[in-house]
N, C-alpha and C positions, 0 to 999 in steps of 0.2 A: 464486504461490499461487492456488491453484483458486477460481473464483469462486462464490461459493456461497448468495449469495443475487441479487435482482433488481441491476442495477448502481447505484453512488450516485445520489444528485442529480445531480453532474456529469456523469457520463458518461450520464445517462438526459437530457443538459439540448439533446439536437437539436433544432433547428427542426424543426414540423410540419410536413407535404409542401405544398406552395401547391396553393390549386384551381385547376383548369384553368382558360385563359379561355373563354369562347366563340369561336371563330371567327370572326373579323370579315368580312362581307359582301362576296362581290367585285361587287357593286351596290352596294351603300352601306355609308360608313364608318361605324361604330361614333362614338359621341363619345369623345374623349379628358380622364379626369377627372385631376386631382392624384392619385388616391387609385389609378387606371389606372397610370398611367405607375408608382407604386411597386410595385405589383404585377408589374406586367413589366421591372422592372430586375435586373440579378442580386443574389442573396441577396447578403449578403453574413458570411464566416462569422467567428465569435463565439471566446475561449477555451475555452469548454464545447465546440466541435466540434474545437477543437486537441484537448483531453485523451480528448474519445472517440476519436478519430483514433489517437491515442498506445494507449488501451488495445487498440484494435485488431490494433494490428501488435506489441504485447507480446503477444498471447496468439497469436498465427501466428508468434512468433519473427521477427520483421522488428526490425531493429537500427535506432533513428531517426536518422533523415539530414533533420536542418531544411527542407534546399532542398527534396526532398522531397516533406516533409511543408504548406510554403509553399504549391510546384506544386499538390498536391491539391485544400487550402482555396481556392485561388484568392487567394494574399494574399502580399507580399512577405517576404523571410527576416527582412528587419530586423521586420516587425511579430510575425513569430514570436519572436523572439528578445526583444521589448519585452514580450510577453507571458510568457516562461517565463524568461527572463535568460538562463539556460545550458542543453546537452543534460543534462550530469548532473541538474541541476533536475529538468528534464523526469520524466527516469529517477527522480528522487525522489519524485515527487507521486504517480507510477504504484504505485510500491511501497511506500508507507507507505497510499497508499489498498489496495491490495490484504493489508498485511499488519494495517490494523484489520479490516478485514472476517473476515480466519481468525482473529483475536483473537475476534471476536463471537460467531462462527460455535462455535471449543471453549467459552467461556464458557457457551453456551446448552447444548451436548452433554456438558458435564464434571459426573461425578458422585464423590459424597463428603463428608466433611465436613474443615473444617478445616485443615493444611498437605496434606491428600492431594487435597483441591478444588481450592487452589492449584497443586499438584504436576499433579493430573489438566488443569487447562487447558493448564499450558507443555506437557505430552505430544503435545495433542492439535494444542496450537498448531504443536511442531516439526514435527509429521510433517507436516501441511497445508506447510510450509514446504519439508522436505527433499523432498518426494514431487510439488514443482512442478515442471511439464518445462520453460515457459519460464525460470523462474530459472535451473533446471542449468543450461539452455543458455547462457543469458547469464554464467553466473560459470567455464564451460568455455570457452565463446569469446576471452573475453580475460581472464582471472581478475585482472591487475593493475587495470583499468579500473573491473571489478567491482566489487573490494573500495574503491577509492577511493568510487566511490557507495553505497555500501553502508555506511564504516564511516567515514570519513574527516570532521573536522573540518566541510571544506566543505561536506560532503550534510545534508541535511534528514533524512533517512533513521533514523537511529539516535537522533538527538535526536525524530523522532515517534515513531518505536516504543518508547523509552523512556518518553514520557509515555502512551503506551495502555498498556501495562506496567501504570504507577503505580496508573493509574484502575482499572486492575483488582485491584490490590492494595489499592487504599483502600477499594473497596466489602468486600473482605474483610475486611479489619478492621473497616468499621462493620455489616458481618454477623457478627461475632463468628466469624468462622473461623480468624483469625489474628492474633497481639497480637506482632509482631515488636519487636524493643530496637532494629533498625538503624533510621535514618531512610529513610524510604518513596524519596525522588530515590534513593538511594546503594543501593537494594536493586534498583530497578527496573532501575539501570544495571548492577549485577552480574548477574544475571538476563541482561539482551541482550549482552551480551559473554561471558560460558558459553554460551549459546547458538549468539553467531557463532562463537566459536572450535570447537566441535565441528561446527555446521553444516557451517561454510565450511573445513574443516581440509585437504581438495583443493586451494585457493587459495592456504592457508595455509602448511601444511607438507608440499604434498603425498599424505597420507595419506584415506583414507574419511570421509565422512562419519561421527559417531557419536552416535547422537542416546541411544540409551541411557545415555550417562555424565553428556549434559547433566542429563538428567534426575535420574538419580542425585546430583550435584550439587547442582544444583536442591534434591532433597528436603531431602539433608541440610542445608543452608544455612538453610531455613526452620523444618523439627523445632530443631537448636540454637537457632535464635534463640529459640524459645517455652521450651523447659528451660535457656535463659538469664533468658529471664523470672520464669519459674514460681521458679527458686531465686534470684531477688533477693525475691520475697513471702514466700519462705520465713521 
């Protein structure tokens, strides 16, 4: 997913560059304070420089290799590994942060009222989605691997996009756009699963991507729900 605004907190969370020392005297030493010697020790680096690292080499299409990614920060695999638990993890935290940011992103640019506001975000949402080159890469490269971080129990992945989902449909309902009969978890999760299935339908079933049917979908699932409503007031 296209990054499209400044990076999060996390990824914006680099240590500052250190000030240069001064040159120490080849006539006389410099004194040596506590506060010297921390200064001229190596950094030492933090999670926030794993997951910049990680988004790095997501948006150049570099596939993470812990060892790696250890080598770079200057820190052993095992403390990578205490830090993210698993690669898929990893792969989780990158794409659910990237896939709130394209949530925010059509939230802010979707126009309309009502189930077509709703309708207009997932549109805008899919396309930011289907029209990412590092994704395709990554769901062509190994498409079983993919879908497992992507869809799969184990990942983080679909259970956060699910709940960014929700929060976008609860504000619609307390904006009066949409008075749905289903319960808000059980919509959110139809929603990303019509979604992945047309998305990822390459992975899937082999077939194109097809984001117009999602959407189509999509509409109608949330127009019935309201002329479900409207005729129980009746």
């Amino acid at each position: 997913m296209k990054r499209t605004r400044e990076p999060n907190r996390r990824a914006a969370a680099r240590r500052p560059e250190r000030l240069k020392r001064p040159a120490r005297s080849t006539q006389q030493s410099l004194p040596v304070t506590p506060l010297t010697r921390r200064l001229e020790a190596p950094a030492r680096a933090t999670p926030q420089d794993l997951f910049a690292l990680a988004m790095d080499w997501w948006m150049k299409g570099e596939r993470f290799d812990i060892g790696r990614m250890a080598q770079e920060l200057g820190v052993s695999r095992a403390t990578v590994f205490r830090w993210v638990g698993t690669r898929e993890l990893l792969y989780g935290e990158v794409l659910s942060s990237l896939f709130a940011e394209a949530l925010d992103t059509a939230r802010r640019e979707a126009r309309g009222e009502g189930a077509e506001l709703i309708t207009d975000i997932t549109q805008r949402l899919l396309h930011f989605i289907v029209e990412d080159e590092p994704l395709r890469r990554f769901v062509q490269q190994d498409p079983e691997y993919a879908m497992r971080v992507l869809m799969s129990k184990s990942s983080t992945v679909e259970q956060r996009n699910a709940a960014s989902v929700r929060a976008a449909l609860e504000d619609g309902v307390r904006a009066g756009h949409i008075r749905p009969a289903m319960d808000l978890d059980a919509l959110a999760y139809v929603i990303i699963r019509i979604g992945e299935s047309f998305l990822y339908r390459d992975a899937i079933t082999g077939d194109p991507p097809d984001v117009e049917s999602a959407i189509t979908a999509i509409r109608i699932l949330l127009t019935a729900e309201q002329r479900k409503e409207k005729e129980g007031l009746a």
